[in-house]
C-alpha positions as CSV (number, residue, x, y, z in Angstrom):
1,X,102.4,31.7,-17.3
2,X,103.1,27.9,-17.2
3,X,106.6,26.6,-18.2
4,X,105.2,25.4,-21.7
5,X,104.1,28.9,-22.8
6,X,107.6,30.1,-21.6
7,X,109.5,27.6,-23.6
8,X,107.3,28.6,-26.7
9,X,107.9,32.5,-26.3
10,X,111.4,31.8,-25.7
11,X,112.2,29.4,-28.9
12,X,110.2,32.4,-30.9
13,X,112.2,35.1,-29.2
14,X,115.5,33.4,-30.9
15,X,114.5,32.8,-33.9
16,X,113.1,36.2,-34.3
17,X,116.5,37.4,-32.5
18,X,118.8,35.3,-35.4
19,X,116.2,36.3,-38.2
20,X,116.8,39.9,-37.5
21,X,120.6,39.0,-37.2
22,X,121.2,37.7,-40.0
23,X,119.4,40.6,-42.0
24,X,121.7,43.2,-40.6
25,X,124.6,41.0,-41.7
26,X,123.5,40.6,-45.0
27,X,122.7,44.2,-45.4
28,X,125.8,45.5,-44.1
29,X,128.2,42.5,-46.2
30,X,126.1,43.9,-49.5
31,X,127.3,47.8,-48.6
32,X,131.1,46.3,-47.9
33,X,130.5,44.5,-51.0
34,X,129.2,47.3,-52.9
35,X,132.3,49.9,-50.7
36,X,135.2,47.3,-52.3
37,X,133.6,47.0,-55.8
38,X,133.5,50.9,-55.9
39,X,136.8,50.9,-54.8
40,X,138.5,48.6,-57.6
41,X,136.3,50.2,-60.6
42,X,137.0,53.6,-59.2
43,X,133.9,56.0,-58.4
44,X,130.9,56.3,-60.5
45,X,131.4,58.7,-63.1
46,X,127.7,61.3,-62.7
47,X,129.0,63.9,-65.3
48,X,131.9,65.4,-67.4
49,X,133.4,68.9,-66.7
50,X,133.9,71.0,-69.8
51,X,135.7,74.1,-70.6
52,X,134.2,77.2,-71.7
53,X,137.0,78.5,-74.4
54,X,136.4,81.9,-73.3
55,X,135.8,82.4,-70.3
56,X,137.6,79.3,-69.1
57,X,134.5,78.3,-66.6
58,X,134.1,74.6,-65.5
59,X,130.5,73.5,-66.3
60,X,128.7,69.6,-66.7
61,X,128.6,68.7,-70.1
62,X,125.2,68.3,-69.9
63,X,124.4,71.7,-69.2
64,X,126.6,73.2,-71.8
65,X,125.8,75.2,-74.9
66,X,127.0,73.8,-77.7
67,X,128.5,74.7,-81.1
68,X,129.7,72.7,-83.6
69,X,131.8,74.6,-85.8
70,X,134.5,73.1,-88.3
71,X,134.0,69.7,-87.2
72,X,134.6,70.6,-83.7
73,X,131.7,71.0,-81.2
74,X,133.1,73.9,-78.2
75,X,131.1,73.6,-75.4
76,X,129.6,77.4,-73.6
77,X,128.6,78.2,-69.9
78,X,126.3,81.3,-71.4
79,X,124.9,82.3,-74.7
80,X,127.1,85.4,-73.9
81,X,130.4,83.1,-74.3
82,X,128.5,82.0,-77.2
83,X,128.5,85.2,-78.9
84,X,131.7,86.2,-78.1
85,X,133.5,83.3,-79.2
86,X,131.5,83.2,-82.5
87,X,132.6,87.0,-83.4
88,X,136.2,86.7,-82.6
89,X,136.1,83.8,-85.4
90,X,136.9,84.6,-88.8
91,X,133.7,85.1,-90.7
92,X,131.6,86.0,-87.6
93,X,128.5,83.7,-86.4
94,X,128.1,80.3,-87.4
């Protein structure tokens, strides 16, 4: 190869070297970016645990039967709960 080629293919070699460099900086100064804003806001919040009043199970709200009864809604793991719940209440299923 003559000198002028090797000059050429080393000028692209560095800029393809600082390209790539500065990518990988930027992507890791967007995840510490991202790490410290998580940090001061506290961590993203997916779903809400609830309380099944009768059998006292944990369960994500979403996935929760519901009943709204007296202006209250109680929140089930199983139709089963449910049920019970409903017929310990004075005047039996809602």
């Amino acid at each position: 190869m003559s000198p002028q080629r090797l000059l050429i293919l080393a000028v692209l070699l560095y800029i393809a070297w600082r390209l790539i460099r500065n990518l990988i900086r930027e992507k890791i100064e967007d995840e510490t970016e991202k790490r410290q804003k998580e940090k001061a806001n506290g961590p993203s919040v997916e779903d809400v645990l609830v309380e099944d009043p009768v059998c006292h199970t944990l369960i994500p709200k979403h996935q929760a039967i519901r009943l709204h009864q007296d202006g209250t809604t109680y929140y089930f793991c199983s139709d089963k709960c449910c049920d019970k719940f409903t017929a310990g209440k004075p005047g039996g299923k809602a």
